[in-house]
N, C-alpha and C positions, 0 to 999 in steps of 0.2 A: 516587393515586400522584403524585407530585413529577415536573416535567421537569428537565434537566438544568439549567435556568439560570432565571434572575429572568424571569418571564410579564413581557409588556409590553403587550398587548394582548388584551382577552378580548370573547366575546362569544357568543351562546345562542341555539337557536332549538327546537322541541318535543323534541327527542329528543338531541342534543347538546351538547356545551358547546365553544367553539373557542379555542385560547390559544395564544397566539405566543410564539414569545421570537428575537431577533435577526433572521434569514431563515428560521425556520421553523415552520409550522403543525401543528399537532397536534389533532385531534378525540376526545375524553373520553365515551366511553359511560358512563352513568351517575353521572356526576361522581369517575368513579374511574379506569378504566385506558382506555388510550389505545388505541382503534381504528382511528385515519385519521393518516395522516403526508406532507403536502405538500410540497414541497421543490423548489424551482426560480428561491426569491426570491436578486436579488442583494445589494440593503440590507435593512435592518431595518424588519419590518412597522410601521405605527403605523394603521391602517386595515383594519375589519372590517366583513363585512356577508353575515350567511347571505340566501339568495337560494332558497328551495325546493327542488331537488336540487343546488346551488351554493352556494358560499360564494365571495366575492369579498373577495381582501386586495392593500392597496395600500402598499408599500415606498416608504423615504425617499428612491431615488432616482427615483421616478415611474413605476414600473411598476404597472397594475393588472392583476392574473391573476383570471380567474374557474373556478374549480375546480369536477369535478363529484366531489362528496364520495363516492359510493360506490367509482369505479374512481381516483380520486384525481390525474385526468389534470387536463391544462390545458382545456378550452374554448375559451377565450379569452385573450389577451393584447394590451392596449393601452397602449402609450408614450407619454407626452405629456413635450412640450419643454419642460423646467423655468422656460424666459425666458418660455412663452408661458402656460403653465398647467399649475401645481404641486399637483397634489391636495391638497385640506387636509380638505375633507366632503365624506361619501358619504352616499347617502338610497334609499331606498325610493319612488317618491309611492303612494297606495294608489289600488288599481283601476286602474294603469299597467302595461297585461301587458310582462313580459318589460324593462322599462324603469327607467334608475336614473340619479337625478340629480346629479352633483359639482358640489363647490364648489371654489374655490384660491385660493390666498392673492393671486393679482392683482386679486380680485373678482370674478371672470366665473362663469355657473355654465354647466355641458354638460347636455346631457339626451339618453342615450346607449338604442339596443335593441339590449341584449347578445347578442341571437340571433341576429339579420341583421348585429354588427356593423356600425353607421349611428349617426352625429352628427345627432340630429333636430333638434334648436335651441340654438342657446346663446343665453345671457341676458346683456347687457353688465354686467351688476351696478352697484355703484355706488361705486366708485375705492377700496376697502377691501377686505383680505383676508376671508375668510368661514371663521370659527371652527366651525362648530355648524348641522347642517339640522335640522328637526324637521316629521313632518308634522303639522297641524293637526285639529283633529276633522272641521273642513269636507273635501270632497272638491276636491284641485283646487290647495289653500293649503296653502304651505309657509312656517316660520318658520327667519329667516334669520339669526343671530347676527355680527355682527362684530368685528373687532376694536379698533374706534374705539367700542364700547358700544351701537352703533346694531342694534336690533331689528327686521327689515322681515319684514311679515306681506305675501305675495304670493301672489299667482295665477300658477301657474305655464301653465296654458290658455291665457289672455289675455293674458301678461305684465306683468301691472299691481300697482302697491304697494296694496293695502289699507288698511293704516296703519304707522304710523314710531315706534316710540320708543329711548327715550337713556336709559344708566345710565351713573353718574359715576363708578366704579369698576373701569374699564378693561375690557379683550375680553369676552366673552359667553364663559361655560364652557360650560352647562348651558340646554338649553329644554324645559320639560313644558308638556303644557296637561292643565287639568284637565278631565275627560270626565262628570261630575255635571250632571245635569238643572238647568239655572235659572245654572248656574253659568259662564259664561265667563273665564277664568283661565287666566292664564299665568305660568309660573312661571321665574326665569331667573338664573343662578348665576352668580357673580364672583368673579376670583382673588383678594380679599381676606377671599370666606369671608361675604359677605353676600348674603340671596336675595331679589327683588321679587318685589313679583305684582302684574301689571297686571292690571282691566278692561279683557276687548275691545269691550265696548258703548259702554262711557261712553267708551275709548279715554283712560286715566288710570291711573296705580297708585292701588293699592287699599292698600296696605302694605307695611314693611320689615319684614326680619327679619334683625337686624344678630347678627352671630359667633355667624351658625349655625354656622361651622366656623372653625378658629383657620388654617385653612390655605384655598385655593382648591376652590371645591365640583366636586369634579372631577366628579362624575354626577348626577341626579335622573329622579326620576321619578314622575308620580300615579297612583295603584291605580288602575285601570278600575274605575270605578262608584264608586267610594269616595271620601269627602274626606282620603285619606292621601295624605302626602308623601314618599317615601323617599331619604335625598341621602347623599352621601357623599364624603368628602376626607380630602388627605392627613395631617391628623391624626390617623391610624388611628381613623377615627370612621365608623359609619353609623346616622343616623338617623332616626325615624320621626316625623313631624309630621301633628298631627289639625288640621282645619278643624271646629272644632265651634262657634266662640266667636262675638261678638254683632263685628260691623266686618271680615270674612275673614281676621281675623287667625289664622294658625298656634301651636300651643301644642307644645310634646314631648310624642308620645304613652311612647316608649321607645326605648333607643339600646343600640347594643355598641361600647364604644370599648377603645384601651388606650393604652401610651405614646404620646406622637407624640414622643417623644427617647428614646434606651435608656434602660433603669432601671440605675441604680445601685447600690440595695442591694436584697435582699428576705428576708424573713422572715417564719414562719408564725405566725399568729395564735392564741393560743387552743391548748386539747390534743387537739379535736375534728378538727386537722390537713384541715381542710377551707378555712381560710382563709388566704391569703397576701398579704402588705402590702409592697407595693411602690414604691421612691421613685424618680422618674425624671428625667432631665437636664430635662424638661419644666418640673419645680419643681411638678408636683404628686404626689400620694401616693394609691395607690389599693388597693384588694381584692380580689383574686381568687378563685373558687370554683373548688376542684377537683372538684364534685360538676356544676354548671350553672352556663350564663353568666347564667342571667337572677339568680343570688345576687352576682354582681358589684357592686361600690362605688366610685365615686368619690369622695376626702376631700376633692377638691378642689387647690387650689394654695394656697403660703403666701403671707402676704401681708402688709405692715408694718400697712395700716390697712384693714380691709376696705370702709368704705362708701366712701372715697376710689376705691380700686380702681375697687368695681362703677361709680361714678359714670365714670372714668375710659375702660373696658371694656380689653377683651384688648389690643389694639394700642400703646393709649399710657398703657398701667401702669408706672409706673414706681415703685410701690407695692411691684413686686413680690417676694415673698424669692428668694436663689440655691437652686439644689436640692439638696436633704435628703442629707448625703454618709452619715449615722449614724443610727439609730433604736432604740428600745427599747419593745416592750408589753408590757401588762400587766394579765389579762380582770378582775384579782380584785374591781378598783370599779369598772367602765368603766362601772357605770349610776350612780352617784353623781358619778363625776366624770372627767377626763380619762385618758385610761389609757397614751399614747401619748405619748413624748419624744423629739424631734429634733433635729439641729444639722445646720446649711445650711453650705453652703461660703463658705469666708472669711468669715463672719458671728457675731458674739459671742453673739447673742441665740441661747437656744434655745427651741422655741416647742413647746404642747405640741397635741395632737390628741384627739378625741372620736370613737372608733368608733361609737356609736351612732348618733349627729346627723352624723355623716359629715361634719366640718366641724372647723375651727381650732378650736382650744379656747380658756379663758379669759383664759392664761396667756403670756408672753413673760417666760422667765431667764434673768440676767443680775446678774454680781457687781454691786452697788450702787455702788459707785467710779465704774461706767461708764456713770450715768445721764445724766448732764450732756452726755457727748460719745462717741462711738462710736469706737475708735482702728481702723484700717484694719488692722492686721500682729497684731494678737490677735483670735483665735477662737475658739470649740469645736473641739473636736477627738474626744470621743466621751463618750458616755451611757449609762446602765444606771437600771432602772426598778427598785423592791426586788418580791418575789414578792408583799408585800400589798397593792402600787397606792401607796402612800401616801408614796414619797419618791423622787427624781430624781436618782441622781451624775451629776454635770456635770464633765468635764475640760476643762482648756486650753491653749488651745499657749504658754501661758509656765507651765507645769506647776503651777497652781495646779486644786484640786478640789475644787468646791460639792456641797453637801447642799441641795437644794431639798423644800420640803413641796409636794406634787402636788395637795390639795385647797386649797389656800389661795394658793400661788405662792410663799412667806415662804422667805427663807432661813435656813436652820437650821446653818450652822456651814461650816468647809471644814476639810482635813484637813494638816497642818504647821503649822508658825509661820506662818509667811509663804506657804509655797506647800509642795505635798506635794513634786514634782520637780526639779531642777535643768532639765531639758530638757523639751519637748512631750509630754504623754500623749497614750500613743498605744492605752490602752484602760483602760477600769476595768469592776470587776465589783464583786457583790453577792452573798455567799452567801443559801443557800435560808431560813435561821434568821434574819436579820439580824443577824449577829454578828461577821462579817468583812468589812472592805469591801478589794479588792485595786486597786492601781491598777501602771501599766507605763508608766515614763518612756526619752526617746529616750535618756538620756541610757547604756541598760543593767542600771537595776534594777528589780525587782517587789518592791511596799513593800504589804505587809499590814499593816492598821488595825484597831480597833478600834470597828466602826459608829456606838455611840452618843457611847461618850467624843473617840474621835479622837484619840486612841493609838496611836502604832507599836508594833506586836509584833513586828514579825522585815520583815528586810531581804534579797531572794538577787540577786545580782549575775549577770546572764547572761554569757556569754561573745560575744553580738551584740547589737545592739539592738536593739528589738521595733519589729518592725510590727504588730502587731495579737494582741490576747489574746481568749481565748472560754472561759467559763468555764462548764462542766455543773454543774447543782446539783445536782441528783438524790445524785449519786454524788462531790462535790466535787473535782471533777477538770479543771487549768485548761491547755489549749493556749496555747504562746506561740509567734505567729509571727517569724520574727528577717530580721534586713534580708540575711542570709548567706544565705538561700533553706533556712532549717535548722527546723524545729519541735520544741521543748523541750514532755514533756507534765509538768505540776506538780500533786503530792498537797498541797490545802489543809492537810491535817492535820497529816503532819508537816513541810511548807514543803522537800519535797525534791523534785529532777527524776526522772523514774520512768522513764522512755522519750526516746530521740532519735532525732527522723526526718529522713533528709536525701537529696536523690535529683531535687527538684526545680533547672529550672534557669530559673530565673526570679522574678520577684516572685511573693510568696504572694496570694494577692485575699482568698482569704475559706476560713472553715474549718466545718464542723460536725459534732457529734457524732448519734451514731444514739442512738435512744431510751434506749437501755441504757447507753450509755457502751461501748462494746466495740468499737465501729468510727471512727476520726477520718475524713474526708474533706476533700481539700484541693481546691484547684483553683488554677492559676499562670498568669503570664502565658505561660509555656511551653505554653501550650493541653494539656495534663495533665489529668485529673481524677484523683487519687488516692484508695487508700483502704487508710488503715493500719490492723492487728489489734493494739490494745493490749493487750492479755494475752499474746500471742505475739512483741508488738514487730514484726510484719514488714507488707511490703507484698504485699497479699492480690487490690487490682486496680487494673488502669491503661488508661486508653483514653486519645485524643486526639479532639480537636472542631476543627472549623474555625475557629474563632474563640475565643480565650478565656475561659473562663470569669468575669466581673468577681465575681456574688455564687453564693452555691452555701447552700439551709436542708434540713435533712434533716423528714418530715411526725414530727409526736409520737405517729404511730403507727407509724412505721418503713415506709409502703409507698410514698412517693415519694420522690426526691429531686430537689428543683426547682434550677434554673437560669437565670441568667441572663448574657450574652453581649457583645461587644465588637460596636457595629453591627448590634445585633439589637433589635429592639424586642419580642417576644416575652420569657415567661417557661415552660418545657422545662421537662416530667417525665418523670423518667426514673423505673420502678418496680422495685422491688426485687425480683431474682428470686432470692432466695435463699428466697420467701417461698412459691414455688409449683414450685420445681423443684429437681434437684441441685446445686448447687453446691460446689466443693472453694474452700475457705478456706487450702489452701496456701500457702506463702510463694512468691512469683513467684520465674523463676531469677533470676541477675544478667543477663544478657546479654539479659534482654525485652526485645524491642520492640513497644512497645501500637499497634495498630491504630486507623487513622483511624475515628471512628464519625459518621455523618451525624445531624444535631440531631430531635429526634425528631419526628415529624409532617410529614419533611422524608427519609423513606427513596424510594428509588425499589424497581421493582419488582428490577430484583436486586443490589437493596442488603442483602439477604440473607445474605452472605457469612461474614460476623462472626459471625452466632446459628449457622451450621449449624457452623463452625468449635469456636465454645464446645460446639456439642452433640457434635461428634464427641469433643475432649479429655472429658466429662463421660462419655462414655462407656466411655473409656480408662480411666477411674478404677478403678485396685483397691480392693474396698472391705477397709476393716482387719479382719482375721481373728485372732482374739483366741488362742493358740497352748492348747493344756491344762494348760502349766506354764510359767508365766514364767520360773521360774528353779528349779534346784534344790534350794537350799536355805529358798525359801519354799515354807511351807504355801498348797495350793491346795485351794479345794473344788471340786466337779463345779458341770454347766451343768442338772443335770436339775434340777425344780419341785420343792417340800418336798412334795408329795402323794405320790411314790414312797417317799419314807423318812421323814416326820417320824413320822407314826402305826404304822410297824411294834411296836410294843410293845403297841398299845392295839386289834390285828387283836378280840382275841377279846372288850371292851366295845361297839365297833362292830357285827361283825357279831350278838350278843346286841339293840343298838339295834335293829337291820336287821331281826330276825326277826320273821316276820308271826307274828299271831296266832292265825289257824287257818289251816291248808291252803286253794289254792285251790279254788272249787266250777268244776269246766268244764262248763256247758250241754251236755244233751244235743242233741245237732245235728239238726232233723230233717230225712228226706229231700225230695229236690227233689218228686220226685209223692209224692203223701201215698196210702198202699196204702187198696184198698177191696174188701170183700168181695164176691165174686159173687151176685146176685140179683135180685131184680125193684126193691127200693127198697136204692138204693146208701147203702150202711153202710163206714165207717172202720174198719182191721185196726187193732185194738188191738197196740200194739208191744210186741215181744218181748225180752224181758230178755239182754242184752247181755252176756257171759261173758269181759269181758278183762282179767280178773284177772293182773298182771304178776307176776315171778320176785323174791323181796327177797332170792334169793342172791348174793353180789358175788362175781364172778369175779376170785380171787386171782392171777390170773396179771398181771391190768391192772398192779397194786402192783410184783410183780414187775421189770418191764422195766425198765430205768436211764434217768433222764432224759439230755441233752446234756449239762448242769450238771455230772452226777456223772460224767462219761466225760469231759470234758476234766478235771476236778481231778485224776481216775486219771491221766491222761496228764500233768498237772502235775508229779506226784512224783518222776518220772525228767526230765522237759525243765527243772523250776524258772522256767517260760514261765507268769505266770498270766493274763495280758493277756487270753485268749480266754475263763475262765469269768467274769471280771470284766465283757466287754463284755456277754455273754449274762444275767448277772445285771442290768443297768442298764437295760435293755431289757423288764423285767419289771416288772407292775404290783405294789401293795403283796401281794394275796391268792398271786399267781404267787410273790412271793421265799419268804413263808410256805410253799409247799406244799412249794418245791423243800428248803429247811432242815431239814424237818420229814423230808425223805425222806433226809437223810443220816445220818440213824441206821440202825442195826443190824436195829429193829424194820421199819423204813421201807423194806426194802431197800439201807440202804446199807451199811458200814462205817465202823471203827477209823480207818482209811486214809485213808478220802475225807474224816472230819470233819479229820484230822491235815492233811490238804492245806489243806484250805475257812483253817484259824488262820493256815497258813502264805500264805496269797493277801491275807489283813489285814492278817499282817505285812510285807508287800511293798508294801500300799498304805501304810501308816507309817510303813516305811524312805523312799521315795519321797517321802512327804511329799503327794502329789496326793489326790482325792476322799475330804477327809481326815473330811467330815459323812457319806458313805457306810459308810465302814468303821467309825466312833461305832455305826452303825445298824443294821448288819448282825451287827455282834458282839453287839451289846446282844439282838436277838430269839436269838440261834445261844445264847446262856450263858441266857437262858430257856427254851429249848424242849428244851436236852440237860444240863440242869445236872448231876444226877444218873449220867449215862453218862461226864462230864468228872470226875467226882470216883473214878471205880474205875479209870479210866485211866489209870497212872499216863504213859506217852507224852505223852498228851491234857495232862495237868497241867503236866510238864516244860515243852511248846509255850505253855500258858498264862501260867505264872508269867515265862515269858524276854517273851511280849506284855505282859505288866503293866508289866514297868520301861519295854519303847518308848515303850509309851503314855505315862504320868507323866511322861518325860523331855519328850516333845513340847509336853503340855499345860504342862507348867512354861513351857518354851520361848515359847508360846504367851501365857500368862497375864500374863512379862512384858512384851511389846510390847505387848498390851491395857491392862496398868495406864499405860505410860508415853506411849499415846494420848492418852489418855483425860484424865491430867494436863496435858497439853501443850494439849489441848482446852478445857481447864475453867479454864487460864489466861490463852489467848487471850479466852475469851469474857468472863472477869472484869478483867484486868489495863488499868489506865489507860495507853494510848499516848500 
């Protein structure tokens, strides 16, 4: 769980982890929720030091507190006069009961017993502040970092220097010794991001190991027992270094690193939506796994001339490219050739990338005019790769747009006479066929071409001009961002606007569509994330982030949506919950206001607020209840399965199917004790023949009695209410409607009457127009099973002949809508749009 503010200071000891931020301490059970909460500092901690049943932190205006962690009180507290000595390190020595030794930036070191509070000795140092304590393998020797470079290896017992060494690269960060048998090794980190290792024998370095880290190595450490290195700085980097090799020199065993500048743009690689490639202020470009870090990649940094560069190294490159502001990939050749196109900031050249070899690709594009000399005020401005790998549109900000070949580098054509725009492209796209290529100049217009020839076909004039276009292929469907804070969405096909979304209040950053095409999502400098329903045109949700969204890719399976942020070095997923819970896709009111939501992996514990919120409204939700007749004068059918009425005609082939073929045989059952006859050698009663011979006379009174069925239809004939024998008939299986029909004949127990009701409860479902497949079903078995009783009747007939014209009238009714579907259908699917 998150503390309220940026940790400034951390530190660990078996069962805890301890993390400060400003003046206050906080103790972490299990690297998750916070157990212990200290609070009595008056500056800002910048000093830590667990201490056994203590932890000891020392604030930037010189107080050191020694806490006892379980009841969370003070112990101890000692002031020291900032003129005379300003804590800068804190130390442990080992086998020093109860004792801990500070260092301060006037050079002197104290050697304090926190328990008797008592100054046992101070050490006059040696005219230099002191960065860094470190105890040695030896018992007794402590290493002393300064900040003039100077290394002093000392005796703290005797007070005597051991040995002295000098690094040329200012204060001492970091000191490890390496703890390996044979191996005396020290190892020692400098704010320019380079690590030595001396020899204590020889009293010598033994090796450099230059940009290890592009920033100051702000920690290290070597494995106990092991020849590993582990360092780390502030270029969001930590790394592992193996001592295997022939001279002690260190080699990367493995690292986790990420931006060390925010990223810029990002985008998912590939459809497996497991990769994301991201370009950062850093000026390098790298990959992220959403499944494991150890599938992470770095592409490296761009660079004008690579061997130049490495000769060069990180600090005085001046080799180097600006950072990647646009990109485009594309997996479909990435093992044949580059697959990856980029344009750097204020830089003409667009340079391309190689996923696989994780590294610059072959290629630098660039119109041919501008070999000779590089003009400073023209640039790229954005790129699109085609679906089959094999071609690169290039725009630029004097609105001209190249066709580059991706396996060769060649230019293959650009699109106008002179230039496709009057003003800066500010996006071009490629459809999924290569058959259209779209480009959007500042000038206001989006100008569709013709891919191969390079032909304008149609020209649409927006109403703002575009900041940024994004174009789905799948489903050709192109968003245009506009400089008004407005979003235009555009049908490729027939080159019309189809949707407009407006709501934000700020610049637009970046947009993407959901797998489907059915969702846009925007994100603004208004710190916004939105997310429009295009089939409905509405906005379906809205939150707010602390910090802006700069890029925003939806995954190509639809279950993340990554981010990236204004002063964030991180890239944020956010998971689709529509994908595992309720969600209502309603149009928000006007008057929302979207709740702040904290960056994910970044909640605290009752930051909770927001999900029980959404679960309370999801709970609110009515669900839609579909009524039994929409409307009156549409034909509706019932909600029941075709199993209650499709087969009523076909009762008496079924159950003929159904009949077994001979009766079944029932085992005679035998009893539990098996009988035996009385005697000297025990004999088995032969069993006696069983007499239950049953009655095959059917008691005629059963037939007799009137079902429910035929007592409400009675009851019908005077109310004209048929609603109750219709519900009781629907509620019956197919053999059940069978039995009851059958009984309202004359012979069956019924009557004249009851069948005269049963026609007129048809005709009420016909008049009605509702469960109009039920009354088809019910009449059709009722004129098979009493044909013959409808024909001498003449009542029964009259009732009949008036349902024949309803019926006709309906099906006519009926027949025409279904022919002029159907047409309407059959032209859509045929007709050239």
């Amino acid at each position: 769980n998150a503390l309220s503010q940026d940790i400034t200071c951390l530190a660990a000891d078996r069962m805890l982890v301890f993390a400060s931020y400003e003046n206050v301490l906080h103790a972490l059970a299990r690297n998750k929720e916070v157990v212990h909460t200290y609070e009595g500092h008056k500056g800002k901690i910048h000093l830590l030091l667990p201490f056994g049943d203590h932890v000891i932190s020392v604030d930037t205006t010189n107080v050191l507190i020694v806490w006892d962690i379980q009841s969370e009180e003070e112990y101890l507290r000692l002031d020291f006069d900032k003129a005379v000595f300003t804590v800068s390190a804190i130390l442990h020595p080992s086998t020093y009961l109860n004792k801990i030794l500070l260092g301060s930036e006037q050079g002197s070191l104290q050697l304090w017993n926190i328990r008797s509070n008592k100054l046992l000795y101070s050490f006059a140092g040696w005219g230099l502040g002191v960065t860094t304590l470190q105890q040695a393998p030896a018992v007794d020797v402590v290493a002393v970092g300064l900040v003039s470079g100077h290394i002093i290896v000392h005796n703290i017992k005797f007070d005597e220097t051991l040995m002295k060494f000098q690094q040329d690269w200012g204060p001492i960060t970091a000191i490890s010794f390496r703890t390996v048998d044979g191996h005396p090794v020290m190892a020692a980190g400098s704010p320019v991001g380079h690590i030595a290792l001396w020899d204590l024998e020889e009293k010598k370095i033994i090796s450099q190991m230059r940009n290890a880290h592009s920033t100051a190595v702000a920690g290290m450490s070597f494995v106990p027992g092991e020849p590993l290195l582990i360092t780390n700085g502030a270029d969001n980097a930590i790394r592992v270094w193996i001592f295997d090799g022939p001279g002690g020199t260190g080699r990367l065993l493995r690292s986790r690193m990420g931006h060390s500048a925010p990223p810029t743009k990002i985008r998912y690689h590939g459809q497996n939506g497991e990769q994301i490639l991201s370009a950062g202020q850093d000026g390098t470009l790298q990959s992220f796994s959403t499944v494991h870090e150890r599938f992470n990649k770095s592409l490296g940094r761009g660079s004008i001339n690579k061997k130049k560069s490495k000769r060069k190294g990180l600090k005085n490159d001046t080799m180097a490219l600006p950072p990647i502001t646009a990109f485009a990939s594309e997996i479909a050749h990435q093992n044949d050739w580059d697959g990856i196109i980029a344009c750097h900031q204020g830089y003409i050249t667009c340079t391309t990338w190689n996923y696989q070899r994780c590294s610059m690709g072959a290629h630098k594009l660039m119109p041919e005019e501008f070999n000779n000399y590089k003009p400073l005020d023209i640039y790229a401005t954005a790129v699109d790769i085609t679906t089959c790998g094999n071609f690169a549109v290039i725009g630029m900000s004097t609105g001209q747009v190249d066709v580059y070949n991706m396996q060769s580098g060649l230019h293959r054509g650009c699109y106008g006479k002179e230039r496709a725009h009057e003003g800066a492209i500010r996006g071009v796209a490629v459809d999924g066929l290569n058959q259209l290529t779209i480009t959007a100049g500042k000038e206001g217009l989006v100008k569709f071409w013709k891919f191969k020839t390079k032909d304008l076909v149609h020209s649409t004039d927006l109403s703002s001009s575009p900041s940024g276009i994004l174009l789905h292929r799948d489903s050709g469907i192109l968003a245009i961002a506009s400089d008004d804070f407005s979003i235009s969405v555009l049908d490729i096909e027939t080159r019309k606007i189809v949707r407009r979304f407006s709501g934000h209040h700020g610049q637009i950053n970046d947009m993407t569509f959901s797998p489907d095409a059915r969702w846009l999502i925007t994100s603004s400098m208004d710190c916004t994330i939105k997310t429009w329903d295009l089939p409905s045109g509405c906005l379906i949700d809205c939150f707010l982030v602390d910090s802006a969204a700069v890029s925003i890719t939806m995954s190509p399976t639809g279950d993340f949506l990554a981010s990236s942020h204004v002063d964030e070095l991180g890239i944020y997923l956010w998971s689709n919950r529509s994908l595992y819970s309720l969600v209502s896709l309603r149009p928000l009111p006007a008057d929302y206001e979207p709740a702040t939501v904290m960056l994910p992996g970044t909640r605290p514990v009752q930051g909770n607020l927001q999900i029980k919120r959404d679960e309370e409204t999801f709970d609110k939700m009515i669900e839609y209840d579909s009524p039994e007749q929409l409307g009156e004068q549409l034909v509706t059918l019932s909600l029941l399965p075709e199993s209650r009425w499709k087969n009523l005609l076909n009762l008496d082939i079924i159950k003929k199917k159904n009949k077994p073929k001979e009766p079944p045989k029932v085992p005679k059952s035998a009893p539990f004790f098996i009988p035996t006859v009385p005697g000297l050698i025990p004999r088995y009663a032969t069993p006696e023949q069983e007499n239950d011979m049953q009655s095959k006379v059917v008691n005629l009174g059963v037939l007799a009695q009137k079902s429910d069925f035929c007592i409400h239809l009675e009851e019908a004939l005077s109310t004209n209410e048929y609603i109750a024998p219709l519900n009781l008939l629907k509620e019956l299986g197919p053999s059940n409607i069978e039995i009851e029909l059958r009984g309202l004949a004359p012979e069956g127990g019924g009557s004249v009457e009851v069948m005269l009701s049963f026609l007129r409860m048809i005709g009420m479902m016909l008049n009605k127009k509702y469960n109009f497949e039920l009354a088809q079903a019910y009449l059709a078995l009722f004129l098979k099973l009493h044909l013959k009783i409808l024909s001498s009747e003449p009542k029964l007939l009259e009732e009949i002949s008036r349902l024949a014209t309803q019926l006709e009238e309906t099906w006519i009714h009926l027949l025409t809508l279904f022919n002029q579907s159907l047409c309407v259908l059959k032209y859509v699917k045929s007709a050239l749009l």
